[in-house]
N, C-alpha and C positions, 0 to 999 in steps of 0.2 A: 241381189241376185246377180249371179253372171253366168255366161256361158262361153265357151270357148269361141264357138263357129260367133256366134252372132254377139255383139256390145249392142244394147238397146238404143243409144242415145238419150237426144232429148224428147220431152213431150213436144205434139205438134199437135193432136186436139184431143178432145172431150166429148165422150157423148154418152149420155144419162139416160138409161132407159130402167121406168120405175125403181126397184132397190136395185140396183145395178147402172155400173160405171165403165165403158171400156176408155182407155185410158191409149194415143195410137205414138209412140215412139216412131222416131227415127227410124228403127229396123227392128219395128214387134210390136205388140201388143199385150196389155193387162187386162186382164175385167175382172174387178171386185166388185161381187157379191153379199150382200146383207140376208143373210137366211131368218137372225131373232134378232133384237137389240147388240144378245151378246157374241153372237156367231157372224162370222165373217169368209170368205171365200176369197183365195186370189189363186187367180186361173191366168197362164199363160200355154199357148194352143204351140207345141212345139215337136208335135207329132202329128197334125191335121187328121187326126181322129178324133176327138171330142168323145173318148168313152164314158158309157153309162157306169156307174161307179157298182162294184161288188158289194160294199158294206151299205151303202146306204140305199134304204128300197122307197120308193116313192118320192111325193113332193115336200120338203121338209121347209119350204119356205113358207114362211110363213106374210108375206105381203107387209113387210114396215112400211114407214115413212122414212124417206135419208135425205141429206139434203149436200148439195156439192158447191163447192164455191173454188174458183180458179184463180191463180195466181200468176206470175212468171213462174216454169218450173217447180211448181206443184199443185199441185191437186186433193183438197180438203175432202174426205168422205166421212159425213157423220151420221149414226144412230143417236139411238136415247144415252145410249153404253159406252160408246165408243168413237172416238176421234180415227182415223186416219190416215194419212197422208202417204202420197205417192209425189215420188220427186223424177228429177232426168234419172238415167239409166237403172230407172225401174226400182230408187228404193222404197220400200215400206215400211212406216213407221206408226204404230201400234200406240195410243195414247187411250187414259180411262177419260170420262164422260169431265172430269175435271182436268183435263190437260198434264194430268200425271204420265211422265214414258214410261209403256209396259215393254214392248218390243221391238227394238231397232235397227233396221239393217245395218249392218259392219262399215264403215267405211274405206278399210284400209284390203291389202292383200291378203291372201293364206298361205300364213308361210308355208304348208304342206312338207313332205317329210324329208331329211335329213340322205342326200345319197352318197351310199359307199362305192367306192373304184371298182372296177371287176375284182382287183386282187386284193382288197382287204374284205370284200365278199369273200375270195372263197376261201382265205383266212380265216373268216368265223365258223363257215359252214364246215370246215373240215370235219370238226368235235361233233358236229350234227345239228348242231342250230339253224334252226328253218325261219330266212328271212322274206318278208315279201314287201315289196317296195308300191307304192301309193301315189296316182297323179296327184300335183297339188291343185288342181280342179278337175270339177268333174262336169259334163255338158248341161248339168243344170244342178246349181244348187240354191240353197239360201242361207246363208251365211249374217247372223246374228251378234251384237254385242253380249258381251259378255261380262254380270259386275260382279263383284265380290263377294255378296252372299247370294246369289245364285245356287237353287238345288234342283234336281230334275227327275220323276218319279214318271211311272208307266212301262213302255216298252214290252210289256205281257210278261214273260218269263224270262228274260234276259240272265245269263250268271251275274254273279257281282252283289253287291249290299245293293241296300234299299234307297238310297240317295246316288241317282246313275250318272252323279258329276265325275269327271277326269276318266270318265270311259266311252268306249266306242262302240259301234253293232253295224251287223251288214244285214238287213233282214233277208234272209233268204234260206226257206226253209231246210232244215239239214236234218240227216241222218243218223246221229255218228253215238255208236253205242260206247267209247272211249267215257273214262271219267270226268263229266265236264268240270272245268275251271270256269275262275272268273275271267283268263284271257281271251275264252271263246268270244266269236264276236254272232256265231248263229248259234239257233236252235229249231225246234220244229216249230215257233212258231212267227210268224212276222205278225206282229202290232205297231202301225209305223204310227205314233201316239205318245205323248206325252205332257205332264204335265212341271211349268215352270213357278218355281215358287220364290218369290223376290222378298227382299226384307220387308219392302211396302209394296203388295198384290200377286197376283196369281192367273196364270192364263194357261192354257191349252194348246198345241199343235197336231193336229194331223193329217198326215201328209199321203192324202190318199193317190198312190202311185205303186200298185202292183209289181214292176220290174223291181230288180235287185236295188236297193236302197243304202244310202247310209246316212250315218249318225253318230256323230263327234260331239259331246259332252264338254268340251275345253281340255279334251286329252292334247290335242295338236298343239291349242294356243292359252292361255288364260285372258286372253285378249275377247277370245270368239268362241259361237259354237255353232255348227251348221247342220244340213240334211241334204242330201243330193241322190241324185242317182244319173245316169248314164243315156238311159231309153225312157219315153213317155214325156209325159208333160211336169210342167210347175204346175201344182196343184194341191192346196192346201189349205187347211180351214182353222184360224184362226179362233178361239173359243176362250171368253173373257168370263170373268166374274166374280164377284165379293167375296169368294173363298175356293177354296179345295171343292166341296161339293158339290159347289153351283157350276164347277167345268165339269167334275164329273159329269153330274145333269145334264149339261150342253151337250160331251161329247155321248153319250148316250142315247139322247133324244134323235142324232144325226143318225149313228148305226146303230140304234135299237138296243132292245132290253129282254134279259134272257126270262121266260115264260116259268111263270110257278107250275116247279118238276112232280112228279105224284111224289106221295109224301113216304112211299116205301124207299122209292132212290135216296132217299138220306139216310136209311139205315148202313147197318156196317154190309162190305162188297168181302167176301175170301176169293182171290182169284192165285191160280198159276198158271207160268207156262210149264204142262207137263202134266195135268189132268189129263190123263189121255185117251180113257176109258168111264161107263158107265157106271161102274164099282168105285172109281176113285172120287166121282162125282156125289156118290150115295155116300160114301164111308166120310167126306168131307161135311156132309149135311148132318149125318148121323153123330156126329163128333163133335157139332157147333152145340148141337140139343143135349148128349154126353155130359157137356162140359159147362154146362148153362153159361153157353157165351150167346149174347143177342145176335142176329144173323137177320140178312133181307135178301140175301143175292150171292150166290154163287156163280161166278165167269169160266165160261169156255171157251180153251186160245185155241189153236189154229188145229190142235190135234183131233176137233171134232169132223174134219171135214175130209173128203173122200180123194184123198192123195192134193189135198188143199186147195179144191177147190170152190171157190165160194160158190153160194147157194146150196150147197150139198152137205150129207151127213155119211158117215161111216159108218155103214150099217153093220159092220162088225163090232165095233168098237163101243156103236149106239145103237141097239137094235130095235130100241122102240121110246123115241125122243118124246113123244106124247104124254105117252104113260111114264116117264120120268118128270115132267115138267107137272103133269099133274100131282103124283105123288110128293112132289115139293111144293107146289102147292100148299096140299092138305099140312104139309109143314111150316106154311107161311113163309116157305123163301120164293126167288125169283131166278129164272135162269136169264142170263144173259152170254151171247155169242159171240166172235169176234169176228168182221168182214175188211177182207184187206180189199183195195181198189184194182191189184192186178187178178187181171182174167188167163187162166189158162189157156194155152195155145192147145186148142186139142178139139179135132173131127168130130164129130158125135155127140158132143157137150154140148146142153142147150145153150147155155148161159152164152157161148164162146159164140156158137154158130149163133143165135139171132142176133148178138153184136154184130157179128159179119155182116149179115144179110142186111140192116138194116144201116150201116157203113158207121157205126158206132164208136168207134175204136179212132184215136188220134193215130196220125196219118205223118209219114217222112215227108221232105219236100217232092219227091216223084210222085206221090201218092199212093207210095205202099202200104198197110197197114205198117206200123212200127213196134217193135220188138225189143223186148228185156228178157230178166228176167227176175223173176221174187220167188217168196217160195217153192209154188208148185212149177218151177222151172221155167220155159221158157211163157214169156206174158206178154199179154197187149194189155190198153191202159184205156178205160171210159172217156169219153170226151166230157166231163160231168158240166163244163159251160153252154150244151144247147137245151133245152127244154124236153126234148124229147127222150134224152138219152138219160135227165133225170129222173121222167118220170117212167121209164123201162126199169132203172135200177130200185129204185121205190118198191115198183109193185114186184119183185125177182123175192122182194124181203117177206112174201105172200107163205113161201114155204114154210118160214120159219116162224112165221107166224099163229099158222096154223100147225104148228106141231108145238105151241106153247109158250112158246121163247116170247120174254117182257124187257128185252133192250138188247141196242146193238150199238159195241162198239167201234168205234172204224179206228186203224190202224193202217200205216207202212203209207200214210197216205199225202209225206211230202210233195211229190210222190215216191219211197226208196225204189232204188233198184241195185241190184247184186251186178251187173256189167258198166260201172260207172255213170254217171248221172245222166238223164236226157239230156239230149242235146237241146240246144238254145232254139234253134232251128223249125224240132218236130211243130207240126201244124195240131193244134188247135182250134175251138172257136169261142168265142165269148156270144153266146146267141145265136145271130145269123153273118157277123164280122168274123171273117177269117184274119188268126193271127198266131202266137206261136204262144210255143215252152216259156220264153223268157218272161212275154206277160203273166200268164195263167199259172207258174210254178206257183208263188205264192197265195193262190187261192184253191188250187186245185182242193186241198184238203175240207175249204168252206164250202169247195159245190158240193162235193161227197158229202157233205153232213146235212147240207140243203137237201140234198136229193132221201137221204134217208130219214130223215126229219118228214118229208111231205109225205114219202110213201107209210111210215109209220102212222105216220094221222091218220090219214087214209082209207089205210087195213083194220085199225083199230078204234079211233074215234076217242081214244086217251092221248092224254099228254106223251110225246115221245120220246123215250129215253135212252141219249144217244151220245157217247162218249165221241172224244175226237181229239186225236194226239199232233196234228198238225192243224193250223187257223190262222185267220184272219182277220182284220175290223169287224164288227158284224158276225160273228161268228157264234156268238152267245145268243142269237135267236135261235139257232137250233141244236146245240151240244152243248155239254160242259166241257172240258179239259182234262187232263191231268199233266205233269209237267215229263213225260216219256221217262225213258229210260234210266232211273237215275241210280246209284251205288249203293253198298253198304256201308256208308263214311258217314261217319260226323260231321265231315264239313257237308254234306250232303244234305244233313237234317240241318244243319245251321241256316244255309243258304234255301231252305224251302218257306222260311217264314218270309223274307223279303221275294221270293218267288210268287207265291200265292199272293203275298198284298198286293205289288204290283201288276199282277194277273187282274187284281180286282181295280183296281185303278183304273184298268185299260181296258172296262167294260164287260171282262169276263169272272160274274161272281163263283161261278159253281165251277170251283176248281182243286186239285190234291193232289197228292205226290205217292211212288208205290211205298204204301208202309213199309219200314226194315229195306228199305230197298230193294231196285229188280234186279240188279245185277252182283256180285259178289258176296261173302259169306257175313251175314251179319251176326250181331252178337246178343248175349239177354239183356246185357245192359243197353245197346243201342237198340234191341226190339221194347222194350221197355219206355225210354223215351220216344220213340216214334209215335209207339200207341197214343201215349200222354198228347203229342202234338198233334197224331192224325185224327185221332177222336172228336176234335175241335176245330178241325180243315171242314170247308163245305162237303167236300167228297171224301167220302172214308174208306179206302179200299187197299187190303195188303193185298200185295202183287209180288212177285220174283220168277226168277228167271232156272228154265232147266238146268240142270246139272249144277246148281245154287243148292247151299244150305234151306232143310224145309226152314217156313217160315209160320207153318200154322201153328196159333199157339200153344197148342198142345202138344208141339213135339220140342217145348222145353221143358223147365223143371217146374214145380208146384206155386214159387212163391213169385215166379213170371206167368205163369196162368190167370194166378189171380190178381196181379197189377193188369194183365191184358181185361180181364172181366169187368174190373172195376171200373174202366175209363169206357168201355161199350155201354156199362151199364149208366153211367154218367152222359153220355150221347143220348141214348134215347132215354132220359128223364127231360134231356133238354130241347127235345126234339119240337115241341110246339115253338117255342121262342125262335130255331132255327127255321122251322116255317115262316113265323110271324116275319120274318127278317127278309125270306125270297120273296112274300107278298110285298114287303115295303118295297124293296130294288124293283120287282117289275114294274112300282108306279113312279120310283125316284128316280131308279140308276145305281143308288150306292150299296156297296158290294156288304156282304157280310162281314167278311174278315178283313180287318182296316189297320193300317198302320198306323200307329201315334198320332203321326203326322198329320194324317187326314181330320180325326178327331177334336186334336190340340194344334193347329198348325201355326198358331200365334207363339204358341210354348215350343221352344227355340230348343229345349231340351230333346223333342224329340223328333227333329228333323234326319238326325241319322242314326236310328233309335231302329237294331235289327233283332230282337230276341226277345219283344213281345208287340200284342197288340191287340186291338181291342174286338170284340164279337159284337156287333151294334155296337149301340152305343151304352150300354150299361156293365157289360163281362170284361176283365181287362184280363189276357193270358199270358203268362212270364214262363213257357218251358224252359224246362233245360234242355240245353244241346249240347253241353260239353262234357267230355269224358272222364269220368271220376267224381261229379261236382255235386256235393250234397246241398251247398246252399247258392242261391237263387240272387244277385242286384237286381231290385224292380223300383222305373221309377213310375210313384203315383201321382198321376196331375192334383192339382190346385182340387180341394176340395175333400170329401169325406167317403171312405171307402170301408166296406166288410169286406174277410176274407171269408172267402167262399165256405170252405170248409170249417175253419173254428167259429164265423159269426164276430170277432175282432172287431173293433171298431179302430179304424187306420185317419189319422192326419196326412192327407195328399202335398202336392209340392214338394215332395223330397224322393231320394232313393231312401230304401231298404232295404235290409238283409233277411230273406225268407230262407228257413230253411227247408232243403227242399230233400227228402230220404227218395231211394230208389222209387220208392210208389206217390212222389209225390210231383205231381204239375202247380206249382202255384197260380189260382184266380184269386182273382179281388170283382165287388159288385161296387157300383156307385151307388152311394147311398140316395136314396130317394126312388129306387129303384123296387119294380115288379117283374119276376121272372117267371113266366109260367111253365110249368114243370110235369111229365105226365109220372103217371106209378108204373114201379117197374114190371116191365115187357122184356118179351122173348124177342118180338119182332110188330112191325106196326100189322094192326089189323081193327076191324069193327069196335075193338074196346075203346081204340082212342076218343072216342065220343061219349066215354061213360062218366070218366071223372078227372077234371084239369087241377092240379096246385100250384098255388098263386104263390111264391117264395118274397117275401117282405122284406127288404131293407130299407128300414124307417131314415126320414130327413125329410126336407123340405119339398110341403104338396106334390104334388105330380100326376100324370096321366098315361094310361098304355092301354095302347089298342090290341088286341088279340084275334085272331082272324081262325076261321074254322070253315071247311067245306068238305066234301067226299076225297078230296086229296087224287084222286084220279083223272076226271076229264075236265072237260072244259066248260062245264056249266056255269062255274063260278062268274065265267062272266056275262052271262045272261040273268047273275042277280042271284044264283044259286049258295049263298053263303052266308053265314055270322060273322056281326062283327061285334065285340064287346066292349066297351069303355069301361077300365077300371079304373078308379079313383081313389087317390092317397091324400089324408090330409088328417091334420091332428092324431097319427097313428092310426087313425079308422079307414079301413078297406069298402068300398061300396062297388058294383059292379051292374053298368046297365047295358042291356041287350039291345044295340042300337039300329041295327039293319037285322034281319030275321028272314033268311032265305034258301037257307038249310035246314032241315026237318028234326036232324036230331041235335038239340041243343045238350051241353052238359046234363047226365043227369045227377052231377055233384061238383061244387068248386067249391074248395078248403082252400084257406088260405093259413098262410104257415110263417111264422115269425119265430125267429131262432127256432128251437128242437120241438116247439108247440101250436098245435093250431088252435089258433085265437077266433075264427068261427068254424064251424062241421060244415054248415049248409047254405050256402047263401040263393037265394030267389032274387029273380028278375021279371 
């Protein structure tokens, strides 16, 4: 670690208080903390504020034994897990419970970046080449060795492939409806999180520090790789473990685990911007049913609201929100709404004025309210970090509530703004601590989902379903994601498979991308693959943008219709397993949709492995992303695999050439695998508890748990649920009911092996 102002020196003492160590330099202080065996904490106080952390809610320690032992010039801190040591001028070094080095601070300088003379700057810039130049430190970083095979996975959404070595990021939530590249270094989301995967071991970083961040991959050096940022403290938690899953677990355990969604929000979403009327809303629902395409939710962007402002409807446009929401209903969809976080500037508005009145509103350094502008033109902004101001906006969600509306998504909630970015400056609070923009930028968008998350519960007393296009650590307690704005490009759908894996990586499972893209004009062949890849995202929802090519399926031709049908209708067959999967992550951590990597991470093959990956751990999916491409390279791991659709029996460890026609996504199952499977549905409703299919790919023994509950509140965890143990063994299916806390148990499960079921009825 270094800092500019302050060189720590040497150690001068020690002092050990229970799992923790302050550690007192020459000029500063460390104190590392043992949270589990495998988690670790190193905190240096370089803000003399000691903030309470955004991502992590409560006390996560869990009381070890650690034991310290002193030396000249270091300092031993051990768990069961973990070795390590602190030396003079503060370095840290990361060792496993066998004295094997995991993580070692740098020794040497950073070289940092390369400068050009005024005049060969403006030599480049002439043509238009935008250079920006980079201290070679920053007032707090940590600065890491760096070996040779070294790979680096997480960071949420980041552009770029799925192995995030030889690139850089600045978290700090951004805006920018531009086509993103891999050379961006923001997006809307900050996950300062990642995980490192060595030839021998695998650890964690997070580096919970809300101001603007950065993170260098060994773009700079092959030497090194580092984390820094400018404002706030050294502050970061270490997360060790015997593999890929067991950091995810760690870092998961720390900021939390995203809650089983009711089980309609995994059906398919149709949304645009440009629904803009009542009519366009019906004719949209009426068309899904038309066309027998499965359907759970239709979304309403910004045109439902009364010169856009939130809390409100357009009673021209929506004359009676009620009685629409009910008559969809009776159709089995779901409306859902969009609320952006700026408030109108405007006399007479409730929303605006009890903000006023109640001093709600972030505030300039004079203490003026402060001013943008989004939308509906000129805007003030919630302060969503004090409690009060959360739970005002919560209950605001009362209207919409009561007029029918079953989720809300939050949007524009970096926070944008149309008159260039907040200043650094505007006041803030984080609770009852007054402080600014620069901290709170990058969670603003987690308080907003905090807050709409609480008042959902709330109002309704179901799980609450609540989109969010900007986040933070911890953020997957109360929204899912999806990754904003993105194009009608190929490289668009290419880059959303290592988006979403690493979304899941970084804690947050329940995450997608706008089908066909939200911004520019797509095509049948790229709405085509999308389907194929979105159908299989945790979130399934086509989205695009006004004055965009329509994207509903049905305003292309016959033989894209029915490739669009067939992969909905493919989702909800599979929609129990996709269940069974957000039960396991809320008790595990690990994400549904997983990269190779995470699954096989000993198999070297698929460490920078972008163009499939696995669904659990038994679906392995190989879209296509590229344009023109009828056959499919998949590689299958070590071991025995069916192809989904012909039943094939595949020899793993190798690649293969699948061929793959426009209506084709290539799956493979692992063999020994049970996939439960519902009959086809229009949309999820009461039948789901009539009859489960058990999908058989025969191979060695095995077990799968299958979970069942009402799929809407929260009784489940008061014990309200089934659970089932199915058992594979010498070809024979058996199936025992092992928890019984739901009322309506299957009243049928077939189980199905290639094109024939092999029992009708099975009892439990």
């Amino acid at each position: 670690m270094k800092s500019k102002e302050m060189p720590f020196g040497k150690i001068v003492k020690t002092e050990k208080t229970g799992d923790a160590v302050v550690v007192t330099f020459e000029h500063g202080e460390l104190e590392i903390t043992a949270y589990t065996d495998f988690i670790v904490r190193v905190f240096a106080d370089l803000s003399g504020i000691h903030p309470a952390s955004f991502a992590i809610e409560g006390n996560k320690k869990t009381g070890i034994i650690v034991s310290v032992e002193e030396a000249k010039g270091c300092v031993t801190f051990t768990t069961k897990e973990l070795i390590v040591k602190i030396r003079d001028e503060a370095k840290v070094d990361f060792y496993d419970k066998h004295g094997k080095a995991l993580c070692m601070d740098y020794r040497g300088e950073r070289k940092g970046a390369k400068t050009l003379s005024l005049e060969m700057k403006q030599f480049v810039e002439q043509e238009g080449h935008v250079l920006t130049e980079k201290d070679a430190n920053h007032r707090i970083q940590s600065v890491k060795k760096l070996d040779a095979g070294d790979c680096f996975y997480g960071m949420g959404d980041k552009t770029g492939f799925i192995n995030k070595r030889g690139y850089e990021y600045v978290s700090w939530n951004t805006d920018d409806p531009f086509p993103h590249v891999d050379s961006y270094k923001s997006l809307y989301k900050s996950i300062p999180f990642f995980i490192t995967l060595k030839e021998e071991g695998v650890f964690g970083i997070f580096y919970d520090n809300t101001n603007r961040t950065y993170f260098d991959f060994g773009k700079e050096s092959d030497d090194y790789y580092f984390f820094a940022a400018d404002e706030g403290d050294l502050n970061y938690y270490f997360i060790g473990g015997n593999s890929m899953e067991e950091v995810v677990r760690g870092y998961t355990y720390l900021t939390g685990r995203a809650p089983l969604p009711q089980l309609w929000t995994l059906g398919y979403h149709q949304s645009r911007w440009g629904y803009r009327c009542e009519v366009d809303i019906r004719e949209v629902a009426e068309n899904m049913k038309k066309h027998g395409l499965p359907c759970d939710a239709v979304h309403m962007d910004i045109d439902y609201m009364r010169g856009y402002r939130v809390f409100t409807v357009d009673e021209e446009k929506f004359p009676d929100v009620k009685t629409l929401s009910k008559d969809m209903h009776e159709m089995g969809l779901h409306l859902v709404t969009i609320i952006d976080p700026g408030v109108k500037k405007d006399e007479g508005y409730s929303v605006y004025d009890k903000g006023m009145e109640k001093g709600y509103f972030a505030t300039s350094p004079d203490g003026e309210t402060y001013e943008n502008a989004v939308w509906p033109g000129t805007a003030v902004y919630p302060d969503f970090g004090r409690e009060a101001v959360r739970k005002w906006w919560g209950e605001n969600h009362r209207i919409l509530v009561e007029d029918g509306i079953d989720g809300i998504w939050n949007d524009m909630n970096e926070p944008a703004s149309f008159k260039g970015e907040l200043p650094e400056d505007v006041v803030f609070y984080a609770e009852e601590r007054k402080t600014c923009h620069s901290e709170i930028h990058n969670v603003y968008g987690h308080n907003m989902a905090r807050a709409t998350y609480a008042g959902l519960k709330e109002l309704t007393g179901k799980r609450p379903f609540v989109i969010t296009r900007a986040c933070y650590s911890g953020s997957q307690k109360y929204a899912l994601a999806w990754t904003g704005d993105n194009q009608s490009l190929w490289t668009h759908l290419q880059m959303a498979i290592p988006q979403l894996c690493n979304l899941g990586l970084s804690g947050m499972p329940y995450v997608g991308t706008d089908i066909g893209g939200f911004g520019s004009d797509t095509t049948k062949e790229l709405m085509c693959r999308w389907i194929e890849l979105g159908s299989l995202s945790p979130f399934c929802r086509n989205h695009n943008a006004l004055a965009c090519k329509d994207q509903e399926p049905w305003k292309f031709d016959e033989e894209t219709l029915e490739i669009y049908r067939k992969y909905l209708k493919l989702r909800y067959a599979l929609l129990p397993y996709l269940y069974d999967l957000f039960r396991q992550q809320e008790e595990s951590g690990m994400p549904l949709m997983r990269p190779m990597v995470l699954q096989y991470e000993k198999d070297h093959e698929t460490r920078n492995m972008n163009g499939q990956f696995m669904i659990g751990e038994s679906i392995l999916a190989a879209p296509v992303v590229e344009q023109g491409a009828t056959r499919k390279m998949v590689y299958l791991p070590e071991g025995e695999w069916y192809d989904y659709w012909s039943r094939e029996k595949l020899e793993g460890g190798r690649y293969i050439i699948r061929k793959a026609a426009l209506d084709e996504c290539p799956l493979f199952v692992k063999a020994g695998s049970v996939i439960p499977h519902y009959p086809e549905m229009d949309h999820v409703s009461k039948e789901k508890d009539k009859t489960l299919i058990l999908r058989v790919y025969p191979g060695e023994e095995g077990e799968y748990f299958h979970y069942q509950d009402n799929g809407e509140d929260f009784a489940y965890r008061e014990g309200e649920y089934n659970l089932y143990r199915i058992s594979l063994k010498d070809g024979q299916v058996s199936v025992n009911l092992e928890h019984q806390g739901y009322a309506h148990v299957y009243e049928n499960i077939l189980v199905q092996c290639k094109d024939e079921f092999i029992n009708k009825v099975i009892t439990y």
